[in-house]
N, C-alpha and C positions, 0 to 999 in steps of 0.2 A: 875743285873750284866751285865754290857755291852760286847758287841762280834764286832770282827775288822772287817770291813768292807776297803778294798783297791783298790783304782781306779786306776788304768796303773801298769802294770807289765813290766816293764823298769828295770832298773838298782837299783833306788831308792827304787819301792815297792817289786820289787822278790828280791834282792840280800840283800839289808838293813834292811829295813822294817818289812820283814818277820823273819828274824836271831835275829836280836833284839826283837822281839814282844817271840818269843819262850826262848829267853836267861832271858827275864824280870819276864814270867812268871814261870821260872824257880826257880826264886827267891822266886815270891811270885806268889802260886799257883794259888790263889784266885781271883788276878787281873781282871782276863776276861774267859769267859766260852765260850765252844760251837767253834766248826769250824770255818776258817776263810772265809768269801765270799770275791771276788774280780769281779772289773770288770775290762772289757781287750778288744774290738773288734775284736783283730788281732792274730787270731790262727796260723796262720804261722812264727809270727813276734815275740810276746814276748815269755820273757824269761822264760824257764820249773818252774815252781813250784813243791812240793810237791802233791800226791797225797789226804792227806786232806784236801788240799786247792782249796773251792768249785768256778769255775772259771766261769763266766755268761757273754755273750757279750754285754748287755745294764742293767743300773740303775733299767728300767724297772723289768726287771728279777730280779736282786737282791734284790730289795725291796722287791719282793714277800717273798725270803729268809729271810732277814732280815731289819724289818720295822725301820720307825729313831728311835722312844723310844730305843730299842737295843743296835745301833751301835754308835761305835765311827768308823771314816771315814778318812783313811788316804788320802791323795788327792796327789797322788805321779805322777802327769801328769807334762808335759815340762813348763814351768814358762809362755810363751806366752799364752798357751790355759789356765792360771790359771784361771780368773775370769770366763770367760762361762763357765769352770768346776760349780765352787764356786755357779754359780746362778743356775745350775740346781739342783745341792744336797738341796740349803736350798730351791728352791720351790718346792722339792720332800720330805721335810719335817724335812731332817737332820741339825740337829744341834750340834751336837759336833764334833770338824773337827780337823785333826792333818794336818797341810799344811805342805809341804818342801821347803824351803827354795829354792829362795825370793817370800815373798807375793805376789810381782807383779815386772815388767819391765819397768815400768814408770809412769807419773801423772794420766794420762788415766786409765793405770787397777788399781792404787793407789786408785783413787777416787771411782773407781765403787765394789770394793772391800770394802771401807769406807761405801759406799751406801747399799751394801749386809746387813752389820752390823746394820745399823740405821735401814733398814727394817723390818731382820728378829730377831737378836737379836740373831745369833751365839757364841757356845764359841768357840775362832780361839786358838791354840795353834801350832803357827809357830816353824817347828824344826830350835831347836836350840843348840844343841848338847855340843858345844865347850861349852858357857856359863853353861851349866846345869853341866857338869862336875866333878867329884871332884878334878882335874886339877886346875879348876876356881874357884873350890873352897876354895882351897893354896892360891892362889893369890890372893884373894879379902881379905881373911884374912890375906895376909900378907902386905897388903897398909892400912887395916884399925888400925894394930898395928901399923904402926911408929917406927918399927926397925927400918926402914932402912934411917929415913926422908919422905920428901915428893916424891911422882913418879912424875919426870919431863917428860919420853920420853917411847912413845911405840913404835918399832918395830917388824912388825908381817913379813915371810918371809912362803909364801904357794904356793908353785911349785910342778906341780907334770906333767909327759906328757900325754899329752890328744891331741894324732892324730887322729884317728881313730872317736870318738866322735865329733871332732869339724868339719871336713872336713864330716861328713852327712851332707845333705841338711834339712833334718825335725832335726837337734838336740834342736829345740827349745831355745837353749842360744843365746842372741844376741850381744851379748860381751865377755868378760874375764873377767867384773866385776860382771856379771851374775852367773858365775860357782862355785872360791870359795870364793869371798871376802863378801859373807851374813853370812856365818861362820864368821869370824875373825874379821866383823864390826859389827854385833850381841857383838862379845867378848867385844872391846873395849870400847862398849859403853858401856856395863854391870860394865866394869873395873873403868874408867874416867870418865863417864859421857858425858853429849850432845856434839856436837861438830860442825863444818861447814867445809866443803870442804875448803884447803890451796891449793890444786894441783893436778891433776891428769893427769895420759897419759895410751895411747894404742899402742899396738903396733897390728900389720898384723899377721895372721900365713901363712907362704910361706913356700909352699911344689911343688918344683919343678916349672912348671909353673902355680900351681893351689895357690890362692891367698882366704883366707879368715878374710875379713878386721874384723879389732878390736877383734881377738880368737887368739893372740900371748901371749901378757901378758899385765897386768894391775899395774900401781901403782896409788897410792890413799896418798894423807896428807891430815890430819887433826888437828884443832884446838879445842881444848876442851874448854868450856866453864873458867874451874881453871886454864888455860895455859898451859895443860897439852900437848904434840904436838905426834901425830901418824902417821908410816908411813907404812903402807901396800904393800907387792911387790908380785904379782901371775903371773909364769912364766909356760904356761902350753904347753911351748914345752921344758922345761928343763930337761935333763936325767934320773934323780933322783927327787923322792918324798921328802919334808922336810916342815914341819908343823911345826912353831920356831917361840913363841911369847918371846922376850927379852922388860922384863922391866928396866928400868934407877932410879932412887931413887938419893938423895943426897948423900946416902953415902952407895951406894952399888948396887948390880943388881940382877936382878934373872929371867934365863932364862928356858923356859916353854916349854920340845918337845912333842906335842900330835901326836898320831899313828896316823902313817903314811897312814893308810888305814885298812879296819876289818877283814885283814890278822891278825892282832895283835893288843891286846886290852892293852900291857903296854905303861906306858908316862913317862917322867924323870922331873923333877926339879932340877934345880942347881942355889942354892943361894948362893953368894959370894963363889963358888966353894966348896959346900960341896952338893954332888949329892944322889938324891932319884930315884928308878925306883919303880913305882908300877904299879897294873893291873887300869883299869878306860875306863870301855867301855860306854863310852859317848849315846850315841844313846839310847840304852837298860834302861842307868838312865832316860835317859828325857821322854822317852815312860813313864816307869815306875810313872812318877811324872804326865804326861800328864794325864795317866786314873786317878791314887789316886784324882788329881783334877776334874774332868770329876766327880767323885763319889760322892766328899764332897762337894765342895762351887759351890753356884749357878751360872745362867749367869748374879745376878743383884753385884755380887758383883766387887770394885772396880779394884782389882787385871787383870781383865779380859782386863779391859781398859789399863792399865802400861803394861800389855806385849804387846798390840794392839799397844801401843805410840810407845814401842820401834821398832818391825818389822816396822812400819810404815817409823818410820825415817830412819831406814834402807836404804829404796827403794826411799825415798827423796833423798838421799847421794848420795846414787850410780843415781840416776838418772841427776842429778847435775853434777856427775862425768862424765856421757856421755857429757851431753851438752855443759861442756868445754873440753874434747875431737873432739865434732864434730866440734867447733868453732873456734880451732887453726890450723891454716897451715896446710895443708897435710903433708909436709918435716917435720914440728916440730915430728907432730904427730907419725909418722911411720920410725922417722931416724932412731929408734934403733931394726925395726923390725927384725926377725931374719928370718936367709933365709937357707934351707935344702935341701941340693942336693941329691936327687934320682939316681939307679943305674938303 
């Protein structure tokens, strides 16, 4: 029986990670045994935990706790420092890794991340939450029926305001494509299948006279492979929270609101205007499917690779998506950034 093992206690591992990990095994008892260990450095800095949750400031230490055969290893650090996390776990002997979304920030940690794998032979399970869903699970069933025709158009629409987080110096995202579009481009591919960059832009986040380039908002188009066309919009200085995947179809629509945050675990569907609310806490299911795998199929088997392909292409996407951001005009790039005046 495997036991969690959680590295940064951030927002990700204390506030997600942890709620879901307790909500899953809630369900099913059996899941995982024994305390959770964490590692953390920063005793003044992260966020409170639970008193069961045994907290050690180096790998070192908690290995002692708890050795790799053991754990499954949540790797909940800032997306820059992912791969030096990644190569210290597996030459510390761990190998089963729940990562957070995105696998990496560009071709660089892309590849040495790819290299991790060929060396040690990790099973990587990148959170993926929205796809795991039973949300996504509506929808994939309902393009593979043919109600509706063929799905011609995704739009995904994921604004939520993120001051405070983006305007730190250490927040570790280096963009707006960074923060939520590995969610909703995880989904899309899951949905349509492969695709290639048709377009993207960034905007600035401008707060007063403090300026931090490319942490305004992101859009992202894409071309799918079946012509199927996507277009992603993440605005994370907009007032309101709103997670809204609307699919198009020939002869009909159906749009998809997933919670808005794990304040609340209900999501709506409304297909050609006949609306469902139900409960569907995303996180808690993929954890839950994360260990069941972790338990039964080994690291030779091929599934392990198809979800590897997919994060992978992820972090192509989005990285492509920087590179024609950084390669058009300043004015193109930044005309629509938004600008917030301070009292």
């Amino acid at each position: 029986m495997k036991q969690p093992l959680i590295v940064g206690l951030g927002r990700a591992g204390s506030g997600l990670h942890l709620r879901a990990l307790r909500t899953a095994r809630d369900r099913s008892p059996d899941l995982w045994r024994g305390p959770v260990v964490a590692v953390d450095p920063r005793p003044g800095e992260r966020a409170p935990v639970p008193d069961d949750v045994t907290v050690t400031p180096t790998l070192d230490e908690a290995r002692a706790l708890l050795p790799p055969e053991r754990a499954v290893v949540h790797v909940c650090t800032p997306p820059d420092s992912r791969p030096a996390v990644l190569a210290e776990l597996c030459a510390a002997g761990y190998r089963d890794l729940i990562v957070e979304k995105p696998l990496a920030t560009g071709d660089r940690e892309r590849a040495a991340v790819a290299g991790l794998r060929a060396r040690y032979g990790p099973r990587l399970a990148v959170v993926a939450h929205w796809p795991a869903s039973g949300l996504a699970d509506r929808l994939r069933a309902l393009i593979a029926s043919g109600t509706l025709g063929p799905l011609l158009r995704v739009d995904v629409t994921q604004h939520k305001p993120r001051f405070t987080r983006s305007l730190r110096a250490d927040d570790g995202h280096p963009t707006a494509f960074d923060v939520e579009l590995p969610h909703s481009l995880a989904l899309v591919l899951s949905l349509a299948g492969p695709a290639e960059v048709a377009g993207a832009r960034l905007t600035d986040l401008r707060l007063g006279e403090t300026v931090r380039p490319g942490l305004g908002s992101a859009h992202l188009e894409l071309l799918h492979a079946d012509g199927v066309r996507t277009r992603i919009h993440s605005d994370l200085t907009a007032p309101v929270r709103e997670r809204r995947v609307a699919l198009t179809f020939e002869r009909g629509t159906a749009v998809a609101h997933f919670a808005p945050s794990d304040a609340d675990d209900h999501v709506q569907l409304d297909v050609d205007g006949r609306r469902e609310v139900f409960r569907d806490d995303a996180l808690a299911a993929f954890l839950h499917r994360a260990y069941t795998r972790f338990a039964a199929v080994p690291a030779e088997d091929p599934t392990w690779d198809a979800d590897f392909a997919l994060h992978d292409d992820v972090v192509r996407l989005l990285d492509e998506a920087r590179r024609r951001c950084a390669a058009s005009p300043a004015g193109e790039r930044h005309k629509e950034a938004p600008h917030v005046g301070v009292r």
